[in-house]
C-alpha positions in Angstrom: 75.1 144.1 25.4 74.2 147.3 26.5 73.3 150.2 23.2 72.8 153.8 23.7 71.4 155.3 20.5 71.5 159.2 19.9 69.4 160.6 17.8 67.7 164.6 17.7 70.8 166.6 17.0 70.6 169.5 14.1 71.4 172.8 13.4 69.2 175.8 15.0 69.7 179.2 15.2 70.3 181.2 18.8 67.4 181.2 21.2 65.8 178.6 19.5 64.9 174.4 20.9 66.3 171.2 19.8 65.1 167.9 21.4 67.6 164.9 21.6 66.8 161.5 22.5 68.8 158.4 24.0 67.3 154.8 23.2 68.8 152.4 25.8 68.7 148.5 25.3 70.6 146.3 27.2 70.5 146.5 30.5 69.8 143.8 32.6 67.6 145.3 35.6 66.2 149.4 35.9 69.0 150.2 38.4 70.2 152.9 36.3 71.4 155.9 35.2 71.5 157.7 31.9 73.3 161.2 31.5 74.1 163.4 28.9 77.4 165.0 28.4 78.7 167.3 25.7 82.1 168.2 24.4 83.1 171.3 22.2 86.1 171.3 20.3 89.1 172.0 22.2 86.8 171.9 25.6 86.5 168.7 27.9 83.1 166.6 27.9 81.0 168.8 30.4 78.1 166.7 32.2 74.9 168.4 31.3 72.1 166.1 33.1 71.6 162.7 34.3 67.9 161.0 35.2 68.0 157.5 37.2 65.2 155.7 35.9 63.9 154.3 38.7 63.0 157.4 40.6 63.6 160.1 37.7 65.9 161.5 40.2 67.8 164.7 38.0 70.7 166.7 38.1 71.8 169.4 36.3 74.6 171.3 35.4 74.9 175.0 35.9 75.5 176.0 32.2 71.9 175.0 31.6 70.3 174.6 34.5 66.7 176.6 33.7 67.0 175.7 30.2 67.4 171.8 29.5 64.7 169.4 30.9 65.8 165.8 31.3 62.7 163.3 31.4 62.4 159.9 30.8 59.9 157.1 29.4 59.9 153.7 30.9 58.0 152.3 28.7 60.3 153.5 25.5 63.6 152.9 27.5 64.1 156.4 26.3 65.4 159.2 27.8 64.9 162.9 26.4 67.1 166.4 26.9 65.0 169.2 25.8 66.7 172.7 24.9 65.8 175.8 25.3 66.9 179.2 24.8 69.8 177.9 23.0 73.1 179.5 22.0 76.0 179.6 20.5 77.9 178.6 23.3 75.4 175.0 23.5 77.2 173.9 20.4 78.9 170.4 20.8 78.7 167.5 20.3 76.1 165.2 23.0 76.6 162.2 24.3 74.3 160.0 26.1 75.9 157.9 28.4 74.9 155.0 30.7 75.5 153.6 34.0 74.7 151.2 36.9 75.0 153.6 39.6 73.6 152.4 43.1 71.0 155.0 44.5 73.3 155.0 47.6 76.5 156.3 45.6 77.9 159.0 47.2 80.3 160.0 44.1 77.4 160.3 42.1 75.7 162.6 44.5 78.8 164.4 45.0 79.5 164.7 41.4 76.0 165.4 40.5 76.2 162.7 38.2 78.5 164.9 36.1 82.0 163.0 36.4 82.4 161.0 33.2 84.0 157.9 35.1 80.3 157.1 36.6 79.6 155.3 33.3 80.4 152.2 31.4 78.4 152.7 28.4 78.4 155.5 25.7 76.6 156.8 22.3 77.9 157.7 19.6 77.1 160.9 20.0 75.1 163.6 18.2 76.2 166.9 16.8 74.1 170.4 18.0 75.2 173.4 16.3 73.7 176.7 17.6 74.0 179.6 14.8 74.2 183.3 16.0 
């Protein structure tokens, strides 16, 4: 059974950095994909970055592309979103999500990972909360 685990979310105040992490377990090969998504109240869940963890392959989405970093370890089966330059408008809650994505999908390429239906598996999510 496949377990995302959130963990790193808080409150900060505007302009400042939050790192979240995403403990997978589970999955049965590396032929992967784990993204993170957020959703603020009365918003839909926005795709903010995906990593494939065989090639660390990333995507972003243009609400924070300069100021989120996506990495991964292999060892940890952990994957990391750091943020920057955070503000207000960053405040959600995060999901990690998880997915077996073939490294020849086209929708994920298209999508730049950010379409929600790419993936089976999902945190619980964390809550960020970016003070002015």
């Amino acid at each position: 059974e496949v377990q995302l685990v959130e963990s790193g979310g808080g409150l900060v105040q505007a302009g400042g950095s939050l790192r979240l992490s995403c403990a997978a377990s589970g999955f049965t090969d590396d032929d992967y994909v784990i993204a993170w998504f957020r959703q603020a109240p009365g918003k839909e869940r926005e795709g903010v970055s995906s990593i494939r963890k065989t090639d660390g392959k990333t995507y972003y989405g243009g609400s924070v592309k300069g100021r989120f970093t996506i990495s991964r370890d292999n060892v940890k089966n952990t994957v990391y979103l750091q943020m920057d330059s955070l503000s207000p408008e960053d405040t959600a809650v995060y999901y990690c999500a998880g997915g077996k994505i073939s490294p020849t999908s086209s929708w994920y390429d298209r999508t730049r990972g950010a379409h929600p239906g790419l993936y089976e598996y999902w945190g619980q999510g964390t809550q960020v909360t970016v003070s002015s």
